[in-house]
C-alpha positions as CSV (number, residue, x, y, z in Angstrom):
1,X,0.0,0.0,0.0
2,X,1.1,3.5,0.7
3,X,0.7,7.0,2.4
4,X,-1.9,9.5,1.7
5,X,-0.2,12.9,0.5
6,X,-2.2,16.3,0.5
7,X,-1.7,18.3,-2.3
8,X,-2.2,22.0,-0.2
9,X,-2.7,23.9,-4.2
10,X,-5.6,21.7,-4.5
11,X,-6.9,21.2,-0.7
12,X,-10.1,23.3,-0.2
13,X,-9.2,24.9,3.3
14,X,-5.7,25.2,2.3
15,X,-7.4,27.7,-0.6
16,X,-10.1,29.5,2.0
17,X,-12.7,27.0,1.6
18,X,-13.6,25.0,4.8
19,X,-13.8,21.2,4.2
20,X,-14.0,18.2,6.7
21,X,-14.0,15.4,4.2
22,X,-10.9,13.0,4.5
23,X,-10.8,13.8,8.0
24,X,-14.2,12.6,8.7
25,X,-14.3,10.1,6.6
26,X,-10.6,8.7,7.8
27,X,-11.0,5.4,8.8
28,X,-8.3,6.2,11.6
29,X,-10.5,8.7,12.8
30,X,-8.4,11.5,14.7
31,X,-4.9,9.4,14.1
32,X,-4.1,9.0,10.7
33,X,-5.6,12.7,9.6
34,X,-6.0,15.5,12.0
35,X,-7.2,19.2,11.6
36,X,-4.3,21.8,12.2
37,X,-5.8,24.5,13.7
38,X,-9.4,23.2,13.3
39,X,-9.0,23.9,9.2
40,X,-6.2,22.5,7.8
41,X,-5.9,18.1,7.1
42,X,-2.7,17.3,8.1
43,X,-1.9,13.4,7.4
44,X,0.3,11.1,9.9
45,X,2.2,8.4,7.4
46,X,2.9,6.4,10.7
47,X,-0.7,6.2,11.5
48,X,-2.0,6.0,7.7
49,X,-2.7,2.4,6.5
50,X,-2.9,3.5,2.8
51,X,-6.9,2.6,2.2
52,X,-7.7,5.3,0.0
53,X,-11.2,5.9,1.7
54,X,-9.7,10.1,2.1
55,X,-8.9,9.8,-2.2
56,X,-12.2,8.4,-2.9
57,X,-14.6,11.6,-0.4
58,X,-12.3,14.5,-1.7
59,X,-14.9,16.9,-2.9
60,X,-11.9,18.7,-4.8
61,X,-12.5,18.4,-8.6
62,X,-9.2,17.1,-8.8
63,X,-8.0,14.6,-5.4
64,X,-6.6,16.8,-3.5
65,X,-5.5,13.9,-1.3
66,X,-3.8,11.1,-2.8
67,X,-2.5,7.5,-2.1
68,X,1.5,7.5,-3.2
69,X,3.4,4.4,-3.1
70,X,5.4,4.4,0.3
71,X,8.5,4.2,-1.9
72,X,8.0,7.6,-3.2
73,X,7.7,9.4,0.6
């Protein structure tokens, strides 16, 4: 599997638009993707098991969250 990466150009709060999504969604609720400062997702890669569940719910148009191999981090 991998880690989930967040791509901050294309992350809604990271752009002024408040958004819950991955983190709510995260099956490692409050441990694999937290809210920095209540707005921002930030992801933990030792805590992310790589399910791709955050990928699927990004409202972004384009993932703003993403699945990358673990060889790439």
């Amino acid at each position: 599997m991998g880690v989930a990466v967040i791509n901050p150009d294309l992350c809604l709060p990271y752009n002024g638009i408040i958004c819950h999504a991955c983190f709510e969604r995260c099956p490692m609720y409050r441990e694999a993707i937290t809210m920095k400062d209540e707005f921002y997702p930030e992801v933990h890669a030792e805590k992310c098991i790589g399910c791709g569940v955050c990928e699927h719910v990004c409202i972004a148009e384009e993932p703003a969250i993403t699945i990358e191999s673990s060889h790439q981090i």
